[in-house]
C-alpha positions as CSV (number, residue, x, y, z in Angstrom):
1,X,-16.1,-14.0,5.9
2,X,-12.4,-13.5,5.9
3,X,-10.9,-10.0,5.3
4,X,-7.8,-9.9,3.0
5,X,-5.3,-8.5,4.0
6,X,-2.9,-6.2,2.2
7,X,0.5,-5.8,2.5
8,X,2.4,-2.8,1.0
9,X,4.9,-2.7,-1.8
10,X,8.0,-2.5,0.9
11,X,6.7,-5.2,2.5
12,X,6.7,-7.4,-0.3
13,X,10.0,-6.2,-1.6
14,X,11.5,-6.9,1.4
15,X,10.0,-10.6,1.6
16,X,11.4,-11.2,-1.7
17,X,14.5,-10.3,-0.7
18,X,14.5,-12.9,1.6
19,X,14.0,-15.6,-0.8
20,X,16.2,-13.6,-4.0
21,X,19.2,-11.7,-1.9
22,X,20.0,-13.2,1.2
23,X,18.9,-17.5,0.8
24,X,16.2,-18.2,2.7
25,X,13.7,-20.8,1.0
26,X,10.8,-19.4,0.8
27,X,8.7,-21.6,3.2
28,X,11.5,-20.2,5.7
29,X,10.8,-16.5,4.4
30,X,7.0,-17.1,4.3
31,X,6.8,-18.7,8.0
32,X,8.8,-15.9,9.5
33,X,6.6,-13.4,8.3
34,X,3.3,-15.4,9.1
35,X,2.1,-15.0,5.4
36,X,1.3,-18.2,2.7
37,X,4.4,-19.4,1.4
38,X,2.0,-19.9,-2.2
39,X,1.6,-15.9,-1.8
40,X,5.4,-15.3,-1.5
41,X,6.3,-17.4,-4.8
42,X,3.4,-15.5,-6.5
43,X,4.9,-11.8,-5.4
44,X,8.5,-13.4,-6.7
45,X,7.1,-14.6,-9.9
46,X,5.2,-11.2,-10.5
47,X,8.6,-9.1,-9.5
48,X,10.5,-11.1,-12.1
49,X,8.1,-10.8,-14.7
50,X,7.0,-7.2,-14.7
51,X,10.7,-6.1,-14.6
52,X,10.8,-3.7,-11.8
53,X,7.3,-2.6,-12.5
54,X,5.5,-5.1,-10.0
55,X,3.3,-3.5,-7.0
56,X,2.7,-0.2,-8.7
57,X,-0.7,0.6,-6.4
58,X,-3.5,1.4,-7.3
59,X,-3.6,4.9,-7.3
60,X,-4.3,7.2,-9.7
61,X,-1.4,8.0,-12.4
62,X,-1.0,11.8,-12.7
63,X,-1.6,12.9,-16.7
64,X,1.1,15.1,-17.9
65,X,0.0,18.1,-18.9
């Protein structure tokens, strides 16, 4: 079986960029950083719709106190 591999939230930030800030297409972006071009549309639809709030981790949120 396959592992999946993760990639972190600067990573996927900056291969937005790519596609949003500076042109590429994103088979262009996707091939130069050897990932699925499918994945790469996926992080740009899920930065655009979570306004800012995409890639949050998944650690624990502190609870104010």
């Amino acid at each position: 079986m396959k592992t999946r591999k993760k990639y972190s939230k600067e990573f996927k930030l900056d291969a937005i960029s790519l596609v949003t800030e500076q042109g590429y297409t994103r088979q262009e972006a996707a091939s130069s950083l050897d990932i699925n071009p499918q994945m790469l549309g996926r992080w740009i639809k899920d930065s655009q719709a979570e306004d800012g709030q995409a890639f949050r981790g998944n650690g624990k949120l502190g609870m104010g106190t």
